[in-house]
SERO-4910 file (N, C-alpha, C, O; in steps of 0.05 Angstrom, whole numbers):
BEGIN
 pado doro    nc1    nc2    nc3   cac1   cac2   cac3    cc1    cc2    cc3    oc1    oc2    oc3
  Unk    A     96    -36   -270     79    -57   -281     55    -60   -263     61    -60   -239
  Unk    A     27    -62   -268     11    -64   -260     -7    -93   -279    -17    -93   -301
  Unk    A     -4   -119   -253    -15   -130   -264    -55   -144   -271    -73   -127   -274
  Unk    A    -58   -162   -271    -88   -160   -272   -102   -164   -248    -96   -180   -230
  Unk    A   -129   -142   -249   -147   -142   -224   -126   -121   -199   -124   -121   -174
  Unk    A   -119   -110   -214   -107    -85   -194   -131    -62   -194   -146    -55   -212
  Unk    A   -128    -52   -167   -148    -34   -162   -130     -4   -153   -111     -9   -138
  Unk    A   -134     19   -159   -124     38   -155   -145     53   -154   -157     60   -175
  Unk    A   -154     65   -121   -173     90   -119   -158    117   -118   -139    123   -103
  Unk    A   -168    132   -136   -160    156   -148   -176    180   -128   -181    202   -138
  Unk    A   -184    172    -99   -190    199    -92   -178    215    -78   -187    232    -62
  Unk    A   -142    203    -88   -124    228    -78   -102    214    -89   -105    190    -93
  Unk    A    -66    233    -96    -57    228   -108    -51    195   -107    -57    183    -87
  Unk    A    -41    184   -124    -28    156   -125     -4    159   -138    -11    163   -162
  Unk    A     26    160   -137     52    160   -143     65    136   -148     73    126   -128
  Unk    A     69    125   -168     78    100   -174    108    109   -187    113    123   -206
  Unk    A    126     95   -167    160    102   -185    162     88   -207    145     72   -215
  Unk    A    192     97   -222    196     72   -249    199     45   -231    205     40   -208
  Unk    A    194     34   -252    199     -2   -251    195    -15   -228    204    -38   -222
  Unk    A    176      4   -211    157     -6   -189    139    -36   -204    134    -41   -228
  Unk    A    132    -49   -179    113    -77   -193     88    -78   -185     91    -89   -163
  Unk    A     64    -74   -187     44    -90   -168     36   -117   -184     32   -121   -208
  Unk    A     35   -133   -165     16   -164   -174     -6   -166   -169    -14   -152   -151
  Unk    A    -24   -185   -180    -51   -196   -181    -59   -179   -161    -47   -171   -141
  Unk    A    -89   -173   -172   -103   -155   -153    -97   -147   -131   -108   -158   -112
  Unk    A    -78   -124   -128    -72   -105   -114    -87    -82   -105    -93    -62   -120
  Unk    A    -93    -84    -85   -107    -57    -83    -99    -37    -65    -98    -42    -41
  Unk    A    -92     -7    -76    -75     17    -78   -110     30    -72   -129     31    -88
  Unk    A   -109     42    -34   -142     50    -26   -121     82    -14    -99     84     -2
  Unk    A   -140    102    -25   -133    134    -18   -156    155     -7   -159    179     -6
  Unk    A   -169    133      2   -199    145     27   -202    129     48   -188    109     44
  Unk    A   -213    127     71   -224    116     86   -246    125     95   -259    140     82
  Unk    A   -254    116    123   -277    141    135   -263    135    173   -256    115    186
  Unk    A   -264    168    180   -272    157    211   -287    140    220   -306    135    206
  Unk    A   -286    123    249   -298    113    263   -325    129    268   -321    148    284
  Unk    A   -348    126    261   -373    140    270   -397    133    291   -400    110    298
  Unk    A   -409    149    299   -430    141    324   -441    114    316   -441    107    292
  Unk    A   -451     97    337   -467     74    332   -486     71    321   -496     49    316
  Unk    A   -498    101    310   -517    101    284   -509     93    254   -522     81    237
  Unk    A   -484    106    253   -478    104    229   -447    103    233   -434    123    238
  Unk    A   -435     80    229   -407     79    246   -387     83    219   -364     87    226
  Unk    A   -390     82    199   -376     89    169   -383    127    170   -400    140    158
  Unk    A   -361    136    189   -362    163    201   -356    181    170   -362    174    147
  Unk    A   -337    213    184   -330    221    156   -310    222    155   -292    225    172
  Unk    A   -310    217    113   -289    218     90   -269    229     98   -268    251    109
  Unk    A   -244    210     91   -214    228     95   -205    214     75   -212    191     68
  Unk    A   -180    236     59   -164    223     42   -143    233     44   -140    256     52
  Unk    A   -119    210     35    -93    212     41    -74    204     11    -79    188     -6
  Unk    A    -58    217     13    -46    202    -18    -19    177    -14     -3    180      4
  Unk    A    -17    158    -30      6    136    -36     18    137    -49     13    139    -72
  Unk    A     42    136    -39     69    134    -60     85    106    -48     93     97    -26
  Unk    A     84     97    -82    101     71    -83    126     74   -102    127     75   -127
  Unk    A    148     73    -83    176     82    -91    178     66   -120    163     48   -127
  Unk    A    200     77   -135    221     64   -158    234     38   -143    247     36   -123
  Unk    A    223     16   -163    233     -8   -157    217    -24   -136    227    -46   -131
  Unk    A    202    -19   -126    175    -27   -107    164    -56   -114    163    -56   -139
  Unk    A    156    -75   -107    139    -93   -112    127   -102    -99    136   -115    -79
  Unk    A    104   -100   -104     77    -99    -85     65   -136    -93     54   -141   -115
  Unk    A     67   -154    -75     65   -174    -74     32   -181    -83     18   -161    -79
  Unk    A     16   -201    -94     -7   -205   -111    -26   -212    -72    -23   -227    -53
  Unk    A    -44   -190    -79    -74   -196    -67    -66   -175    -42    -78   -177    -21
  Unk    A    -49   -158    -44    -42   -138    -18    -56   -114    -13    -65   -104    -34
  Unk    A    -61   -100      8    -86    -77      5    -51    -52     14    -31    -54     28
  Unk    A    -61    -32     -5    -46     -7      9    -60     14     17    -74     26      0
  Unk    A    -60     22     38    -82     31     56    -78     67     48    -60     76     34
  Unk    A    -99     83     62    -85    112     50    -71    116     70    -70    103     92
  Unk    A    -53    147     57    -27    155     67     -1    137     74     14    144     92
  Unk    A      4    114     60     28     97     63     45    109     37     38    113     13
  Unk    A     74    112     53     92    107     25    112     81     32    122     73     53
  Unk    A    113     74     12    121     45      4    154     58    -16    159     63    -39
  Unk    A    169     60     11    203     56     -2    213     60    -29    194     70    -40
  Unk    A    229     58    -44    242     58    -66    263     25    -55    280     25    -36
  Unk    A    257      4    -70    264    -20    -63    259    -36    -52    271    -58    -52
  Unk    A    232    -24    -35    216    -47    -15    203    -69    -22    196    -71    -46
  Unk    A    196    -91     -5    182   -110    -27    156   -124      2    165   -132     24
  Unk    A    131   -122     -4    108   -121      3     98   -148     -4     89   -157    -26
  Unk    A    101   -159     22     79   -198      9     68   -201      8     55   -193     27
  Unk    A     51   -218    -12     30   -219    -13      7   -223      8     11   -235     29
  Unk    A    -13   -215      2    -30   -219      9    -25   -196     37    -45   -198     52
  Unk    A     -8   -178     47     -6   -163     61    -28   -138     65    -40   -127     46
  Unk    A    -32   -130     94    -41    -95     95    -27    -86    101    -16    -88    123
  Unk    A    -21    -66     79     -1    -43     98    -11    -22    102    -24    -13     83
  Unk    A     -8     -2    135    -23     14    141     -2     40    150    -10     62    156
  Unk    A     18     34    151     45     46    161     74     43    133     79     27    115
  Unk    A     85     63    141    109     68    116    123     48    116    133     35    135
  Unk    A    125     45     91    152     16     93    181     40     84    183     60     70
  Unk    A    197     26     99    231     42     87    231     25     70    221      3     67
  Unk    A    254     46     55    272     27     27    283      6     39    289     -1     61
  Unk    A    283     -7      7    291    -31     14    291    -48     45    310    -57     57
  Unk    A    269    -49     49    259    -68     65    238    -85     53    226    -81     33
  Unk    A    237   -109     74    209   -131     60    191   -131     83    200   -132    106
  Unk    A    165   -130     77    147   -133    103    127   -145     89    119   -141     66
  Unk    A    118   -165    111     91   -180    110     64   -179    134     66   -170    157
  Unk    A     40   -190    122     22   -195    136      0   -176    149      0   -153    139
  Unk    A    -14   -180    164    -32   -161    166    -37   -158    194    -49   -176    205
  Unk    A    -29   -134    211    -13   -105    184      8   -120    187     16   -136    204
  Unk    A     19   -108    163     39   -112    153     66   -102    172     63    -80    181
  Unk    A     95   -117    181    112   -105    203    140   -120    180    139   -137    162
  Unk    A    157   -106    189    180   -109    180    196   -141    178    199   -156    198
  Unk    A    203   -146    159    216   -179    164    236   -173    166    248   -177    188
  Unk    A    249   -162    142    280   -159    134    286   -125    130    282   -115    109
  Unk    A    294   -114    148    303    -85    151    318    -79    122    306    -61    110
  Unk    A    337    -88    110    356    -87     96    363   -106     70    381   -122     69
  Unk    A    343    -98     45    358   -126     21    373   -114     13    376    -90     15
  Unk    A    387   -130      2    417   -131    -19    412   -111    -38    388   -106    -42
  Unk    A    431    -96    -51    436    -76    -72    426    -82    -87    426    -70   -108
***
């Protein structure tokens, strides 16, 4: 489910499992740039691809940064960055985003 004002940059793969969730404008980012000289500090283009596991829910207003995969059961709070892999079934919040609960329920 992808709900409204979700953003998904397509300049490298994006993997969404079944019955994964994102909420309210989510944004799913698959470029960045290096750090660049003090002339022009938006250095160069890299891209990385995201995968957001089966059963995933990506909490409303959260950024997913490139090269994160996001678990099969994980659950992402809102308003979170995540810049690093979440394991299954885990919950993490905030920015960046760090582990709350290692372990939900079946």
């Amino acid at each position: 489910m992808l709900n409204v004002d979700c953003t998904l940059e397509l300049n490298d793969c994006v993997t969404i499992g079944a019955d994964a969730a994102l909420g309210h404008g989510v944004m799913v980012l698959t470029s960045s740039h290096d750090l660049g000289r003090h002339t022009r500090r938006a250095g160069r283009l890299h891209r990385r691809p995201v995968t957001i596991g089966a059963g995933a829910w990506i909490g409303a207003n959260s950024v997913i940064l490139p090269g994160v995969t996001v678990g099969d059961g994980a659950v992402v709070m809102s308003n979170s960055v995540v810049n690093d892999d979440v394991p299954a079934d885990s919950l993490v919040a905030g920015a960046p985003a760090t582990i709350v609960v290692r372990r939900l329920p079946k």
